[in-house]
C-alpha positions as CSV (number, residue, x, y, z in Angstrom):
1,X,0.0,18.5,16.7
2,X,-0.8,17.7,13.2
3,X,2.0,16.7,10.9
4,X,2.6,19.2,7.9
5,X,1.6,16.1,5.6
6,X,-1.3,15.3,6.9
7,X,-2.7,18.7,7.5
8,X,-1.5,18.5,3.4
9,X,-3.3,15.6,2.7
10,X,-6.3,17.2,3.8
11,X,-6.1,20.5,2.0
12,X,-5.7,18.5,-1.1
13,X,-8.6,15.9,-0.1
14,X,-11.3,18.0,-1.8
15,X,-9.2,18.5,-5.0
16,X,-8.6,14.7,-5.1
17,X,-12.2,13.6,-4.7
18,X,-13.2,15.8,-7.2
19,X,-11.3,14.2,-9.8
20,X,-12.3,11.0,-8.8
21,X,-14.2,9.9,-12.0
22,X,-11.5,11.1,-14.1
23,X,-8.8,9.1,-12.3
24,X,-10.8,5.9,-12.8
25,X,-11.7,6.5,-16.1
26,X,-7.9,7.0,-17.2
27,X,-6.9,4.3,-15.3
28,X,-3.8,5.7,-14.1
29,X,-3.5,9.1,-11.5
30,X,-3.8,12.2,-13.7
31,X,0.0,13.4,-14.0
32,X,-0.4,17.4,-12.7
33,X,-2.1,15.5,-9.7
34,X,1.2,13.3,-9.1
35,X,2.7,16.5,-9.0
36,X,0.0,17.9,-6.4
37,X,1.0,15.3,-4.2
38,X,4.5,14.9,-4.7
39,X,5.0,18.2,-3.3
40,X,3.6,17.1,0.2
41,X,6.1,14.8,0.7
42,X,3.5,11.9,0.4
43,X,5.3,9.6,-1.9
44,X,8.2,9.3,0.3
45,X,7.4,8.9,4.3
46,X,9.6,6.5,5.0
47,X,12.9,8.1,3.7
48,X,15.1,8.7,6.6
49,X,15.9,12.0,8.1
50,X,19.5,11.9,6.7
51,X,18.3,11.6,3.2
52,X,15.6,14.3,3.4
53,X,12.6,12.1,4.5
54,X,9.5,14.6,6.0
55,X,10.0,12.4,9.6
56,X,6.6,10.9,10.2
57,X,6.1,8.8,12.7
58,X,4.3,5.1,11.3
59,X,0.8,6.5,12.6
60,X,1.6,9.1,11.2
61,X,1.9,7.8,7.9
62,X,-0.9,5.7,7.8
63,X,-3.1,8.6,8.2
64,X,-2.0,10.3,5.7
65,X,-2.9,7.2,3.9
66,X,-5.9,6.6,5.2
67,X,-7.1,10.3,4.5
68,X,-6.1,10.3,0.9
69,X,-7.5,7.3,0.5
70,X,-11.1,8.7,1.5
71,X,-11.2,11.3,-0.7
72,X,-10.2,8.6,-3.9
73,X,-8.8,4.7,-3.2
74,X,-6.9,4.6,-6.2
75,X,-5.1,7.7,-4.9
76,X,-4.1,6.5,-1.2
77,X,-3.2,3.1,-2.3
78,X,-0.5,5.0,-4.7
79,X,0.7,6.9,-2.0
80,X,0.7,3.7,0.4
81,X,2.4,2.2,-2.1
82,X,5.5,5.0,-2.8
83,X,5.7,5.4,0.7
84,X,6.3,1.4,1.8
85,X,8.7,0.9,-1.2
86,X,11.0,4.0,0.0
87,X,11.5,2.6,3.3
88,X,14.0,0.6,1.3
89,X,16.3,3.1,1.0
90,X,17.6,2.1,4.6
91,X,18.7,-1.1,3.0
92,X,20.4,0.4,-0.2
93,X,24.0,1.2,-0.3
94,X,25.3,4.9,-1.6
95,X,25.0,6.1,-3.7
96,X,22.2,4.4,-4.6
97,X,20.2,5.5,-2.0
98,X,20.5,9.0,-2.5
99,X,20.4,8.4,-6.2
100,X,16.9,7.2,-5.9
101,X,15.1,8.0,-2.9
102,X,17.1,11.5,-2.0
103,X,15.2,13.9,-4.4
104,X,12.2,15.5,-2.7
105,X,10.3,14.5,-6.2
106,X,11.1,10.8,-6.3
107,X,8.8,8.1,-6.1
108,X,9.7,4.1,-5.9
109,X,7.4,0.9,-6.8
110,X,7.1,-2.3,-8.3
111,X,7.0,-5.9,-7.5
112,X,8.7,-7.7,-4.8
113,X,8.0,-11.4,-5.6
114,X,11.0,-12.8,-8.1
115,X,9.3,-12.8,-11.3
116,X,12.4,-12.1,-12.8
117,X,15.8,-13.7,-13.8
118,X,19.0,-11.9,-12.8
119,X,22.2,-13.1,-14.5
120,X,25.7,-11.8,-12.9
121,X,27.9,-10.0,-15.0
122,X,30.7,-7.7,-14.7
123,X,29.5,-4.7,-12.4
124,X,26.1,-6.0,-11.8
125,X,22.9,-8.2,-12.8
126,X,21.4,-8.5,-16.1
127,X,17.8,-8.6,-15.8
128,X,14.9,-10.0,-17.7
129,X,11.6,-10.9,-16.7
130,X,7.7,-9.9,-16.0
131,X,6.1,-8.5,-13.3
132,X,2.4,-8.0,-12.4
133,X,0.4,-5.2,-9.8
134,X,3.1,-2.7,-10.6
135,X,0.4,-0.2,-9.2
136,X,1.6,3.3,-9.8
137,X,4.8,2.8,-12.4
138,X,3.4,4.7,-14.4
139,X,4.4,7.8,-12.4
140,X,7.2,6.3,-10.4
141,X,10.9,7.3,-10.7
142,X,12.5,4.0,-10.2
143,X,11.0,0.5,-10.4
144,X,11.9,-2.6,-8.2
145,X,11.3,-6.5,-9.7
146,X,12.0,-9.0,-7.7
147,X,14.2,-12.0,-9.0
148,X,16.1,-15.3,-8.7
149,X,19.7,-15.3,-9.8
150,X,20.2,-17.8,-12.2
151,X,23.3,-19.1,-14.3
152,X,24.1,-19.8,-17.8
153,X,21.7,-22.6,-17.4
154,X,18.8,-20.6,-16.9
155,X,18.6,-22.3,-13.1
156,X,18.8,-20.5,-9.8
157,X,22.2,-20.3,-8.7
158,X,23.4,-17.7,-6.1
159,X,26.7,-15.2,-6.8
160,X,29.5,-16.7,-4.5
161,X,28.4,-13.6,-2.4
162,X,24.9,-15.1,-1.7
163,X,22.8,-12.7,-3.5
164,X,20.1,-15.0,-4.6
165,X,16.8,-12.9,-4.3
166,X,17.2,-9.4,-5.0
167,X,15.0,-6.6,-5.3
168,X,16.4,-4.6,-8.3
169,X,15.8,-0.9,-9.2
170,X,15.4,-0.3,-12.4
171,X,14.6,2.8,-14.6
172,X,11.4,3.4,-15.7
173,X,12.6,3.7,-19.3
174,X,14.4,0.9,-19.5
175,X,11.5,-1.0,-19.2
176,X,8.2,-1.6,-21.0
177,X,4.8,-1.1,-19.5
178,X,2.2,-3.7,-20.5
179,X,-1.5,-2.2,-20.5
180,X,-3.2,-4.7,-18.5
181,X,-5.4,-2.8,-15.9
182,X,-8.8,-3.6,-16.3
183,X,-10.2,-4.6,-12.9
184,X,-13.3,-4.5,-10.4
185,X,-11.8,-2.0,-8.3
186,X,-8.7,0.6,-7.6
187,X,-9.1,1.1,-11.4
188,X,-7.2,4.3,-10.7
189,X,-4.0,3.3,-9.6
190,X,-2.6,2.1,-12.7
191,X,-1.2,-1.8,-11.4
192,X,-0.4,-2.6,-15.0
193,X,2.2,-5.5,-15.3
194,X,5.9,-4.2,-16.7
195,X,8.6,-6.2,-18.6
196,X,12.6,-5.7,-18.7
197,X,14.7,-7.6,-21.1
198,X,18.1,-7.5,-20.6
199,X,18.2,-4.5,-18.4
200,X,21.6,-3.9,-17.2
201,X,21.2,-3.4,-12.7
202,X,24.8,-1.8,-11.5
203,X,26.5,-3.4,-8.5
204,X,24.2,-2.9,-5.1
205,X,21.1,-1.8,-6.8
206,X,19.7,-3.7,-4.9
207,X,18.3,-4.9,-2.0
208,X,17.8,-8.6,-0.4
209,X,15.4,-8.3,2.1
210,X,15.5,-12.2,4.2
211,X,19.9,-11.8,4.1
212,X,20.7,-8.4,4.0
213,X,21.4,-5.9,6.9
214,X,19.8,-2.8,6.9
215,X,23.0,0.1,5.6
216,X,21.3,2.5,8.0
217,X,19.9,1.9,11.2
218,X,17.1,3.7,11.9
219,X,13.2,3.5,12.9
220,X,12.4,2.1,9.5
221,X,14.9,-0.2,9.1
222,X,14.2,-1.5,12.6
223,X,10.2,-1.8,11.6
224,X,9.1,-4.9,9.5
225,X,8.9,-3.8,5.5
226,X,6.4,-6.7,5.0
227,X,4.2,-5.4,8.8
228,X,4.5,-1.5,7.2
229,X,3.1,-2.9,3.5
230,X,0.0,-4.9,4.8
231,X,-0.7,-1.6,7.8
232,X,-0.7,0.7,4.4
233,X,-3.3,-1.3,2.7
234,X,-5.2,-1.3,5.8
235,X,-5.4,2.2,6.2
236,X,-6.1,2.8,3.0
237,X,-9.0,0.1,3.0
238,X,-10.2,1.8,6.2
239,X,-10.3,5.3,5.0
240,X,-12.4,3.9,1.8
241,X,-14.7,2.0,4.1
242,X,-14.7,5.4,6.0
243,X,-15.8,7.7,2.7
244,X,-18.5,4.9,2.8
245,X,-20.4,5.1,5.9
246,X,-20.2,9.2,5.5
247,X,-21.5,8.4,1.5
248,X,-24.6,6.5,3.0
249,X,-25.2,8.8,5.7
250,X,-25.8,11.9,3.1
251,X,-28.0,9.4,0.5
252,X,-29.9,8.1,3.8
253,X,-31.2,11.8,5.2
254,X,-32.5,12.3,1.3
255,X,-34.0,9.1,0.0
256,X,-37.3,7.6,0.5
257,X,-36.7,4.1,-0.5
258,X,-39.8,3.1,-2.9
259,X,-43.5,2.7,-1.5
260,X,-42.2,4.3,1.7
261,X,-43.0,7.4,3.4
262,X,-40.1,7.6,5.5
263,X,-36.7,8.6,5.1
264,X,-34.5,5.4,4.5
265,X,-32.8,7.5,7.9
266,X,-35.6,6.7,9.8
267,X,-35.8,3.5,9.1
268,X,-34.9,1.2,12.6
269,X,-32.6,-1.1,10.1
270,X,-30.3,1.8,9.2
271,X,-29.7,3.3,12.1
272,X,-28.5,-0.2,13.8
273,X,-26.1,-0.9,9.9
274,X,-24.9,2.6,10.5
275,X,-23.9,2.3,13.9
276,X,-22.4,-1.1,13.5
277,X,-20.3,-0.4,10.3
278,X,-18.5,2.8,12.6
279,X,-18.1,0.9,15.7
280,X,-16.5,-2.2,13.9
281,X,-14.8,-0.1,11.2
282,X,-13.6,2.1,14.4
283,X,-12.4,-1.2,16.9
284,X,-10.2,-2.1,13.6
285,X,-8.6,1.0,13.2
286,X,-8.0,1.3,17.1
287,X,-6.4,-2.3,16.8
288,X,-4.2,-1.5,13.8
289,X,-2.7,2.0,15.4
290,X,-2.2,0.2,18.6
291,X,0.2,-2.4,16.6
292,X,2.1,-0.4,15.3
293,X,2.4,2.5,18.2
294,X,3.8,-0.4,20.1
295,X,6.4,-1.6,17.7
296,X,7.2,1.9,16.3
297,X,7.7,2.8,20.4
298,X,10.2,0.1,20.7
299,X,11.9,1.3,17.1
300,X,12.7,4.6,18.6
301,X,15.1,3.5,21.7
302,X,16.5,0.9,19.4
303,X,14.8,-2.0,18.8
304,X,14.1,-4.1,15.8
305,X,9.9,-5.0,15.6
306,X,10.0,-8.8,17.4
307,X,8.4,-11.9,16.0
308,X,5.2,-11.5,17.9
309,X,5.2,-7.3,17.5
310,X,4.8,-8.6,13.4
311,X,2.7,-11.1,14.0
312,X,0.1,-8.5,15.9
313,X,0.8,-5.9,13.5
314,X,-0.3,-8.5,10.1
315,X,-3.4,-9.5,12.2
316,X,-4.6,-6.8,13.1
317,X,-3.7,-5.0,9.9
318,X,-5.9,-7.7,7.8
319,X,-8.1,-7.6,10.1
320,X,-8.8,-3.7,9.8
321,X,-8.3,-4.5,5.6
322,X,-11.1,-7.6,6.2
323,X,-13.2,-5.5,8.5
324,X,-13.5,-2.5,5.7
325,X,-14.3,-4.3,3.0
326,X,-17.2,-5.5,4.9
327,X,-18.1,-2.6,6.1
328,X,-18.1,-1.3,2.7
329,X,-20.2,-3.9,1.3
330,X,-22.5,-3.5,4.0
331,X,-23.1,0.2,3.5
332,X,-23.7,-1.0,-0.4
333,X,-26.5,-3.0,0.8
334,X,-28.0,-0.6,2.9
335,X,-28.0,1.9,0.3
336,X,-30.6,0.1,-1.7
337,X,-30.6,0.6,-5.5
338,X,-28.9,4.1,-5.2
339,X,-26.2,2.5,-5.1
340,X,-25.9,0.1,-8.3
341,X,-24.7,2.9,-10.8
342,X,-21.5,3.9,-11.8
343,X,-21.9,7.2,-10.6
344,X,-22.7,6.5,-6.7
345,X,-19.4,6.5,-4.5
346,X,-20.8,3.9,-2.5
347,X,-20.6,1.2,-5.3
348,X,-16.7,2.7,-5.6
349,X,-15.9,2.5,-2.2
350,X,-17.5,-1.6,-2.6
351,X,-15.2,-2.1,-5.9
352,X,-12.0,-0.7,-3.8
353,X,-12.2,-2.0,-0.7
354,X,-12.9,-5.4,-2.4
355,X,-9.9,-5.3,-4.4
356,X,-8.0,-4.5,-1.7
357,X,-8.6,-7.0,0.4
358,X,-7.1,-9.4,-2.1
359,X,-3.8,-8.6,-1.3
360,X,-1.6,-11.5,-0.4
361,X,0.1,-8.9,2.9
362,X,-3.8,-8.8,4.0
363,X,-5.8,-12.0,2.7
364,X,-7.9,-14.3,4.7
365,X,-5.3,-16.9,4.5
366,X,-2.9,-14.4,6.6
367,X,-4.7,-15.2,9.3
368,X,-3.7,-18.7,9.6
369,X,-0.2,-17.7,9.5
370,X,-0.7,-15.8,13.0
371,X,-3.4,-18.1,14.2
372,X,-0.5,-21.0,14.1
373,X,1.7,-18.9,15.4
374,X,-0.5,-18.2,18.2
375,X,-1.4,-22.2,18.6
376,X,2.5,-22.7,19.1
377,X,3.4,-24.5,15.6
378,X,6.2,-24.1,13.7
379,X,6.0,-21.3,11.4
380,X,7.6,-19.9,8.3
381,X,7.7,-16.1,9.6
382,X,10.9,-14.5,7.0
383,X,7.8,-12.5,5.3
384,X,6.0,-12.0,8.3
């Protein structure tokens, strides 16, 4: 049975993928769309049943993802993106929890590595600092930074509690968004970087993701944040590299490439490329849901996701992210000089997927963290 989200997601597709050209050429997702989506429940998956979450399973969310994502990247990496940060609501205390992630319309984001600097003072944290990739703040509802707690000094130095690398939420207006979004690819998703100075964070706005325990215990609290991130990008890389083989497939049946008599469909090459790009960008996906079906299995009779459940999920979620943007690229190739203007999907879907696989929960280097893991070495697995 379909999940009301997804069958959601895919009654909106068309609308999305329309708009496609104006959501990169703003930059940012066009605000009535935001509130589109919002009403699916899209921006908030991982919310738990007690504080209204829609109760998706993790396949679950990641096609919803993955089929927002086809119809416009810059779109499904937004909702990826809102949906990993509110699985954080587990870990926040009340009533910052409900404060935040409870309302049916809110939507969380930001930056997790400590950018900032958080000084203690009475009630709280006093926050300062920059932040880049703050993809989607420009439609969220609260706003984590990461930081270091620092003393008078200016030099780390944790509160007598321990806090030492918090997450904080902050509100959108207290902060100042820098416009610094001109890239390759996801143009649409708004990552501009975002400044506080002197924001004032009250007591357990927080979260502290290596030391603290989750305040509810759940199946998101139980899955790895950092394994649920790196799976969102995947799907949405996957359902971009998706929108490409479908692109080529609809330019291929139409286009005689130059001097030729034949349909670039009828040409031996493309067949073989096409079939290729869908059984490799298929074996990924296959891989990736697999992961995470096992993990999320163990999650629901009680079980927090075990070293070697995150180690298969970042694998094989890289390698679905890796897989894609090849795929994408391939297509791009394929499609001959159809493809080199602004105006043929199949150059977006290149841009995108090749943005997305620069992600540091997805990049090549990933791989060596759960190749050595696999070889038996000591590993550093805390953001695993």
């Amino acid at each position: 049975m379909t999940h009301a989200v997804l069958a959601s997601a895919r009654h909106l597709g068309p609308q999305v993928r329309a708009r496609s050209a104006e959501i990169e050429a703003l930059g940012t997702l066009p605000l009535d769309l935001v509130d589109a989506i919002r009403l699916t429940g899209a921006f908030r998956l991982c919310v738990p049943d007690d504080l209204g979450g829609p109760g998706v399973t993790v396949t679950e969310s990641l096609k919803v993802f993955e089929e927002f994502a086809y119809h416009d990247g810059s779109v499904g990496w937004c909702v990826a993106i809102g949906s990993t940060t509110s699985v954080l609501a587990s870990y926040l205390p009340d009533p910052h929890a409900a404060d935040l992630f409870g309302d049916s319309g809110a939507i969380g984001g930001g930056f997790v590595v400590p950018r900032g600097r958080a000084v203690p003072v009475d009630g709280g944290l006093l926050v300062s600092g920059r932040w880049q990739w703050g993809s989607g703040v420009k439609h969220c509802t609260t706003i984590g930074g990461g930081c270091l707690v620092v003393g008078a000094d200016g030099r780390p130095k944790p509160r007598p509690d321990g806090l030492s690398v918090p997450f904080v939420f902050m509100d959108p207006g207290d902060l100042e968004l820098l416009d610094t979004w001109d890239v390759a690819g996801l143009a649409g998703t708004g990552s501009v970087d975002f400044e506080a100075r002197d924001v004032y964070v009250p007591e357990g706005r927080w979260v502290q993701l290596d030391a603290m325990a989750p305040v509810r215990d759940n199946v998101w609290s139980r899955f790895s944040f950092y394994g649920l991130l790196a799976s969102g990008v995947g799907a949405v890389a996957v359902g971009i590299a998706r929108r490409s083989i479908d692109e080529l497939v609809k330019l291929a049946r139409a286009k005689k490439p130059q001097g030729s008599t034949r349909t670039l469909a009828e040409r031996a090459a493309t067949q073989a490329e096409v079939a290729k790009a869908e059984a490799r960008l298929a074996a990924a996906w296959t891989l990736l849901v697999d992961a995470v079906d096992d993990t999320f299995g163990d999650a629901l009779v009680g079980r927090s996701s075990t070293v070697d459940q995150r180690r298969h999920i970042r694998m094989a979620a890289t390698h679905a992210t890796q897989t894609a943007a090849d795929v994408a690229a391939l297509m791009f190739r394929t499609a001959g000089g159809a493809a080199v203007y602004r105006t043929s999907p199949i150059q977006r879907c290149l841009r995108d997927t090749a943005v997305a696989a620069q992600h540091a929960m997805v990049a090549p280097r990933t791989l060596e963290t759960v190749g050595r893991m696999r070889l038996g070495l000591e590993t550093e697995t805390s953001t695993l």
